[in-house]
N, C-alpha and C positions, 0 to 999 in steps of 0.2 A: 045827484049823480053826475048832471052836467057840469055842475063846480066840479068836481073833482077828476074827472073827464080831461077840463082845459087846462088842471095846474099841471094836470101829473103828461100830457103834451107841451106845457112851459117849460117842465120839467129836463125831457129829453131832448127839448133845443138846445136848452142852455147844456146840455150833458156834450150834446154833438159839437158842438158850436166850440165846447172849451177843448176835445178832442182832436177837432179841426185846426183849432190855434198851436199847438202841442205840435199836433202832426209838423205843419208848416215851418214851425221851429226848429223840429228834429232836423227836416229834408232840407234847409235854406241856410245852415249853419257852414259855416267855412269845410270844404272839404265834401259834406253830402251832395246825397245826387241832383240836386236841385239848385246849388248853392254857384252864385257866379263868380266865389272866390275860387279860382284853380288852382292855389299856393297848396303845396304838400303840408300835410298837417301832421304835428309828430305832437305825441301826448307821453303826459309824463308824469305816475301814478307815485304817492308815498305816504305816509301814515304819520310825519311829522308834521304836527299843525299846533304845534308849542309855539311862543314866538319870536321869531327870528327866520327859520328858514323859509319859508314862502315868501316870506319879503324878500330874501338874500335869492331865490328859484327867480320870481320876478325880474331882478334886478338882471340878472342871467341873462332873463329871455329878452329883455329888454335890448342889452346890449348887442345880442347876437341876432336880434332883427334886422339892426342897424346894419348890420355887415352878412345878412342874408334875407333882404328882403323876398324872397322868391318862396320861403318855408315861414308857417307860423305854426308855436311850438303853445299849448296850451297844460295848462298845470291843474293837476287831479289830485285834492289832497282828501285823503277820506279816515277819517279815524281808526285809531291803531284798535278799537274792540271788535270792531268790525270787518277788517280791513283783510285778513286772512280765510274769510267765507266770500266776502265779494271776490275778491280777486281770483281764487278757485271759480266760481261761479264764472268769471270776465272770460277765464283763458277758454272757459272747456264752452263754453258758448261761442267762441271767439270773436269778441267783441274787446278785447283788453288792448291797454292802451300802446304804446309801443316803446315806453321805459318805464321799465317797473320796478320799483323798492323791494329786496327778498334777501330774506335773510336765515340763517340754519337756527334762529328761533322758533321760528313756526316750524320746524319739527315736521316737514313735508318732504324728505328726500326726491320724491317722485317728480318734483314738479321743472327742474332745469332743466333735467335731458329729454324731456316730454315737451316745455316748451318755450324756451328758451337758444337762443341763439349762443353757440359758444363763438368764443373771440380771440381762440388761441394764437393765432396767427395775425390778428391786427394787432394785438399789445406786443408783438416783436418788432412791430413797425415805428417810425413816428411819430409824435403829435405837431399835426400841418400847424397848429393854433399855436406852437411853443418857438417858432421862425421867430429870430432877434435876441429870444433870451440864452441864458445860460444853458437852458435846455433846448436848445434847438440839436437836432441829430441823437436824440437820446431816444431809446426806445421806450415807448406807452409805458410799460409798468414799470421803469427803470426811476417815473417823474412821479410817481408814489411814494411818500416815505419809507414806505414797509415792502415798496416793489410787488405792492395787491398779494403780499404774502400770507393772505387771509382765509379762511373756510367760506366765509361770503361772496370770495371772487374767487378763489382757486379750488375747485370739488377734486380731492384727493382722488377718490374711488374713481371717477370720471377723468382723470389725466388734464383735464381743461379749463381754461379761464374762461367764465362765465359770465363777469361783471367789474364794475370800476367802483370807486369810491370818492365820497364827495367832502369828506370832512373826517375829524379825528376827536374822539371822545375819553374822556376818563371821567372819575367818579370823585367827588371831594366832599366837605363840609362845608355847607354855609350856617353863618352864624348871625344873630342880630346882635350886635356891638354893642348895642344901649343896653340891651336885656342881661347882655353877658358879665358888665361892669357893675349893675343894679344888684346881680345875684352874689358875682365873686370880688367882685371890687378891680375887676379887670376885663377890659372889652377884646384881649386878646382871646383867639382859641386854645387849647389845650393842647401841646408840644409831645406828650406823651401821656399813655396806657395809663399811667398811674397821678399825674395832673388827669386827666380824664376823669378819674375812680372820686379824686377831689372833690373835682367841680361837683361830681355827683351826692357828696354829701352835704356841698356849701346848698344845693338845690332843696334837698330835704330839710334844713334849717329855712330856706327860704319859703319854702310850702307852709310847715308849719303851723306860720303865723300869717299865712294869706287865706284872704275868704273863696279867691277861685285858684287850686295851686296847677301845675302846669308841667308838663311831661318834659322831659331829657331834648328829646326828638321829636320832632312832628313825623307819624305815624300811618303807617299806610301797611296793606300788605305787600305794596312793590317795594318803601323802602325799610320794613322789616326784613325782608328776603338780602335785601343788600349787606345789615347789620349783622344777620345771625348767619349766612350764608359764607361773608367774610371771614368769620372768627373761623367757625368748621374747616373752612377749605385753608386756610393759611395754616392752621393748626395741623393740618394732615399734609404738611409740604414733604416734611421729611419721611412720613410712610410710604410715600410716590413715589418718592428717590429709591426708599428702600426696595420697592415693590417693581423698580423700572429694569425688566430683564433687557430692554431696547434701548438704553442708555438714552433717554429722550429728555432728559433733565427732569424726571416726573412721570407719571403715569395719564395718557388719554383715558377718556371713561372709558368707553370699551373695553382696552385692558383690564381698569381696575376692576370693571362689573364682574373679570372671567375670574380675575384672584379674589374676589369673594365670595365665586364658585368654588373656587380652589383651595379656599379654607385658609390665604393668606392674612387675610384681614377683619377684623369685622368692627361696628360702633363702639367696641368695649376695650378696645387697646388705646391706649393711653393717652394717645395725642388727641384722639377722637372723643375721650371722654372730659380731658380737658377745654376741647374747641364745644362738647356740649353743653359744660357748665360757665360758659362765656356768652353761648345762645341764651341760656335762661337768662343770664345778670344784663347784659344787652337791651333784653327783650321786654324786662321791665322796668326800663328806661323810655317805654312806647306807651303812650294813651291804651286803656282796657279794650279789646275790640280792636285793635289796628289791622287784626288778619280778614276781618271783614269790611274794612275800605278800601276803594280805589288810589290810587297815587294825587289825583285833584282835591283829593281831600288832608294828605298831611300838607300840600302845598296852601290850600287856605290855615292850617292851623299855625302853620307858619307865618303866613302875612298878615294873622290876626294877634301876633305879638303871645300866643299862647305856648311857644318852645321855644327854647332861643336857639338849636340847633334842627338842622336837616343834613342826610347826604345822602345824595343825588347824583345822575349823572348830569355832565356839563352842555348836556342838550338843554335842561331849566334855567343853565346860568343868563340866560338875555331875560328873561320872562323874572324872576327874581331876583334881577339887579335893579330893573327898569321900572316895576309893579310895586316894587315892598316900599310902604311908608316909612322906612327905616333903614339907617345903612346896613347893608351888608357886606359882611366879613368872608373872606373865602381861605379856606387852609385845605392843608392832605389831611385826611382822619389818621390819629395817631391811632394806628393797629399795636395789638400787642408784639413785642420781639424780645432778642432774646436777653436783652437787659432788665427786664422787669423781672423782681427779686418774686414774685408769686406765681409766674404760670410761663416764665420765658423761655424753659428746658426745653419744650417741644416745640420753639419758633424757630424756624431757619431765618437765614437772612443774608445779606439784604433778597428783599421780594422784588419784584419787577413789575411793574404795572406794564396790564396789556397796552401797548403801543399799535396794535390794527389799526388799520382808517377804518371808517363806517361810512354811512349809508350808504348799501351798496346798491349799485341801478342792474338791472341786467338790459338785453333784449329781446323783444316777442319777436320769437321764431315767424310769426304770423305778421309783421309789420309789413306794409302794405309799402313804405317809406324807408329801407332799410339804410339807404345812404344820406339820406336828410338824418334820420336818426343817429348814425354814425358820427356824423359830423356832428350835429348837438353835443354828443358826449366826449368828443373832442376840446368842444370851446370850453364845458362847463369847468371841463376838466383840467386847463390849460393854465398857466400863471396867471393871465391877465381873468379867466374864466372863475377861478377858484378864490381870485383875490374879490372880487366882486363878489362872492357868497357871505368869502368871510366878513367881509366891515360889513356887510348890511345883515347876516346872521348874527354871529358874534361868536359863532361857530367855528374851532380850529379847524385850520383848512388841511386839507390830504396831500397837498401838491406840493413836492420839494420846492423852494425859492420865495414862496409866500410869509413875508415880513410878518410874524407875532408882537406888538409891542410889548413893553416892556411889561407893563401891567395886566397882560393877559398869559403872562408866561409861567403865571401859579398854577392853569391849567395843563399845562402840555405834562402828558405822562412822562415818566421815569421808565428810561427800560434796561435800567441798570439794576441786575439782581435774577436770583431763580423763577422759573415762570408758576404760575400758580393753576394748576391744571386741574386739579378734579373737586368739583365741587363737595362729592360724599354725601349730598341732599338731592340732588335729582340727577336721576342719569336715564329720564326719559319722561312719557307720559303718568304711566302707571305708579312709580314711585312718585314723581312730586305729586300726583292725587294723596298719595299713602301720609305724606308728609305732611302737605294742609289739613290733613281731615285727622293726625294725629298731634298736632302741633298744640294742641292745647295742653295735652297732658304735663306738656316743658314748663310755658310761657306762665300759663295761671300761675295767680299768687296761691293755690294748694298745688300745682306742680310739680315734680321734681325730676329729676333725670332717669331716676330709678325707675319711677311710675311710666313715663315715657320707649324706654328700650323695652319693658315687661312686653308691655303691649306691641312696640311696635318689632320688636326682632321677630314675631311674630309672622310677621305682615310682611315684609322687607324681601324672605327670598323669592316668593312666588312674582310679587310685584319686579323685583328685577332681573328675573326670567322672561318676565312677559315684554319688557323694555329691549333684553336681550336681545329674542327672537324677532323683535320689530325690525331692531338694527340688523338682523345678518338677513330678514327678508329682502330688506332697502339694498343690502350690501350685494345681494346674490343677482337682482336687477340690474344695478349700474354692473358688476360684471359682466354679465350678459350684453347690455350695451356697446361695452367696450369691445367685445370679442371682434365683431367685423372688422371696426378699423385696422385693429393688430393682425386678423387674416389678410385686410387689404394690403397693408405696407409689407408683411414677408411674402408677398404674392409681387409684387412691386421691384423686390429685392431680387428676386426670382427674373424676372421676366427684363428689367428695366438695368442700365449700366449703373454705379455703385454712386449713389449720391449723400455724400457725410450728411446732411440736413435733415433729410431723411429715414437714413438709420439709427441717427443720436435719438428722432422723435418717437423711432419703435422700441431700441433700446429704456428711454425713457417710460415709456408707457408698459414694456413687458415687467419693470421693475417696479412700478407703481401696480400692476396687478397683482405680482408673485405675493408682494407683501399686503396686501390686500387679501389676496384668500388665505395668507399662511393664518391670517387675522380669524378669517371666517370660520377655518373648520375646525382653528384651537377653539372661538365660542361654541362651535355648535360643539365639537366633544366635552365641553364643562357643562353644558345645557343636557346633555345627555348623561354623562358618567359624573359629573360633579368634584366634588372629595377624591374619585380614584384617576382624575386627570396632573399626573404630578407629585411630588412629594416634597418637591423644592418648602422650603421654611422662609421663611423672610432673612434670616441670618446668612443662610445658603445663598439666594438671593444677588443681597448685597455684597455679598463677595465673587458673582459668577462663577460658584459652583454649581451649578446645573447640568 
């Protein structure tokens, strides 16, 4: 009993003892209360940890030490599966860091105007860090490609700029060159839908006579989602058009979810049923099983020479240029259009690839630092800030003036052509569950389209009811939000002598309301009356007879 007396007191030394080191390290770190570094400490939280951009975050901070020795700026990068439960956990704790990665994926409405900093009125200013170049006098969001004309920096329903962006992404094919010539007798990519269809058959003579034969694509359920998600939504360009009472070039989800309340549309009209039988043929171009992999996993199938194609976004191009024992080839995936003698009736064209910048940063309303943080996002952001991401990411920069060579210029999207707006596979939580958990009936080799709508039309409208109702809950909140300030400014207008800057920004914000709720309570009347909200036809429709 005395033996085990002293282990288990050895025990709780060493417990306290490692406790105590811990402690010491938390309280002694730059910035805490113990700590003899007084330099303001700005932290800066993102889920990209592919590689490239932490190097290129680095290199940042690097340089903007040099020219601000008085702040040190520490980089938080925490995985993207995780990364949407910490973070909720950081802010509501608050303990988050004071630039944070957020984005209208994670599917959180609630979280900007709860805690985040808006910034509307410093992107009108601006950027101190652009003094000397081209852009010097030009305001913040003006030094954006896209003028932060994004759902990630600009929350419609919210009137406000909530955040910047750090770089500019699209989606391509990479190829292995040697794999590609071995197969088809050409290390080129496939220039179109029907060289595609080709290659796909040069592949199955190739299998054949191989003892391990090897998938189209390297397979994942991220980039299946890319493949069959693209065919669907490209394919329903033109029911968007037809379906757009708002002349918006296309239909937002929201809209469309209300006209398939509305009995305008549904999986079985024609474009839809061709973008499904393009999911199936797609789809079994993917290793058996890809909807139950992670994306690290078509990424190794790929650098193990076992697919000669991937597509990807161009956040993996540093990571799979640099990593693959093999050259890699980089092309646009030839989507279907309307040239293709089989299935091009229902492609509009030209498409346009989304052109947004990405990664978008915001800031914690709770930053202890808000003007050390300000100026961070300044520098990062600035010609000289954003060129320094890019050569050490490889990541296309956000920031007008920033030199692309010439070879990285396969990258940069196209934003020339109609926009491509509703996906038709997920227009919320509850339907993409509906859709993964019915996706086999498509993909399997006993599958069919048939078998898939049986089941899933089923399923479909409750699920996008419930999707519905989430959006107009979200939607009825940030209304609310907004209400004060539009009480403040005609109170302002009222009391104060007549200041144009002023009234444009109430002006501005009573019209980004009106059309916001006129939004709200056409959903909720198709959430309630359905079928008898309307009678408009899709024919009617498009010709604004309504």
């Amino acid at each position: 009993m005395a033996a085990k007396s002293r282990k288990f007191n050895v025990a709780i030394v060493v417990l306290l003892g490692a406790y105590a080191v811990a402690a010491l390290m938390v309280l002694t770190r730059p910035g805490a209360a113990l700590s003899g570094d007084e330099r303001a400490v700005v932290r800066i939280a993102h889920w990209q940890i592919e590689a490239g951009p932490r190097e290129g975050i680095d290199a940042m901070i690097k340089r903007y030490l040099e020219l601000n020795p008085h702040v040190r700026v520490e980089q938080v990068a925490v995985p993207g599966r995780i990364y949407k439960q910490w973070l909720r956990t950081q802010l509501i704790g608050g303990t988050a860091p004071d630039i944070i990665e957020f984005g209208r994926l994670f599917n959180a409405d609630d979280i900007p105007p709860r805690f985040f900093e808006q910034i509307s009125e410093l992107v009108e200013k601006p950027n101190p860090y652009n003094k000397g170049t081209p852009l010097e006098g030009v305001r913040w969001r003006d030094t954006f490609k896209d003028g932060l004309d994004t759902p990630d920096t600009y929350i419609e329903n919210l009137s406000n700029f909530y955040g910047v962006t750090l770089c500019t992404l699209s989606t391509r094919l990479f190829y292995n060159a040697d794999l590609m010539e071995e197969i088809s007798g050409s290390s080129e990519a496939p220039s179109s839908f029907a060289e595609l269809r080709a290659f796909s058959e040069k592949l199955a003579q190739h299998n054949a006579g191989a003892k391990h034969p090897i998938s189209m694509y390297a397979g994942s359920k991220f980039n299946g989602r890319i493949l069959m998600g693209g065919m669907l939504s490209r394919a329903g360009v033109g029911l968007g058009i037809s379906n757009d009472r708002l002349r918006e070039q296309g239909q937002q989800v929201r809209d469309a979810s209300v006209d398939y309340l509305r009995g305008n549309w549904d999986h079985r009209t024609p474009e839809l049923l061709t973008g499904l039988k393009l999911m199936q043929e797609v789809a079994r171009n993917l290793r058996p099983g890809f909807q139950q992999l992670e994306r690290d996993a078509a990424m190794q199938e790929f650098m193990r020479g076992q697919a000669p194609m991937i597509i990807t976004g161009t956040w993996d191009a540093t990571s799979l240029t640099s990593l693959a024992p093999f050259k890699v080839g980089v092309a646009v995936f030839p989507w279907p259009d309307r040239s293709d003698k089989e299935v091009g009736q229902h492609f509009w064209g030209p498409l346009a690839e989304k052109d947004n910048t990405s990664f978008p940063l915001c800031v914690n309303r709770m930053s202890p630092h808000k003007k050390e943080t300000i100026d961070f996002l300044h520098f990062i952001t600035s010609v000289e800030g954003n060129t320094i991401f890019f050569e050490k990411s490889g990541w296309l920069p956000a920031t007008r003036g920033v030199v692309v060579p010439e070879e990285q210029q396969v990258y940069l999207p196209s934003p020339v052509g109609l926009p491509v707006r509703t996906p038709y596979i997920e227009f919320g939580a509850e339907t993409a569950t509906l859709w993964q958990r019915q996706l086999y009936r498509l993909v399997s080799p006993q599958g069919s389209v048939e078998e898939f709508l049986e089941v899933f039309e089923k399923e479909f409208p409750d699920a996008l009811k419930s999707d519905l109702r989430n959006k107009t809950r979200h939607l009825t909140l940030s209304l609310r939000h907004d209400m004060q300030p539009l009480i403040a400014l005609a109170m302002l207008d009222r009391l104060l002598a007549p200041d144009p800057k002023r009234i444009h920004s109430r002006v501005v914000r009573e019209s980004s309301q009106n059309i916001a709720e006129t939004r709200l309570y056409e959903a909720l009347a198709a959430l309630e009356r359905g079928l008898d909200v309307g009678t408009a036809s899709r024919k009617d429709s498009s010709n604004g007879d309504e």
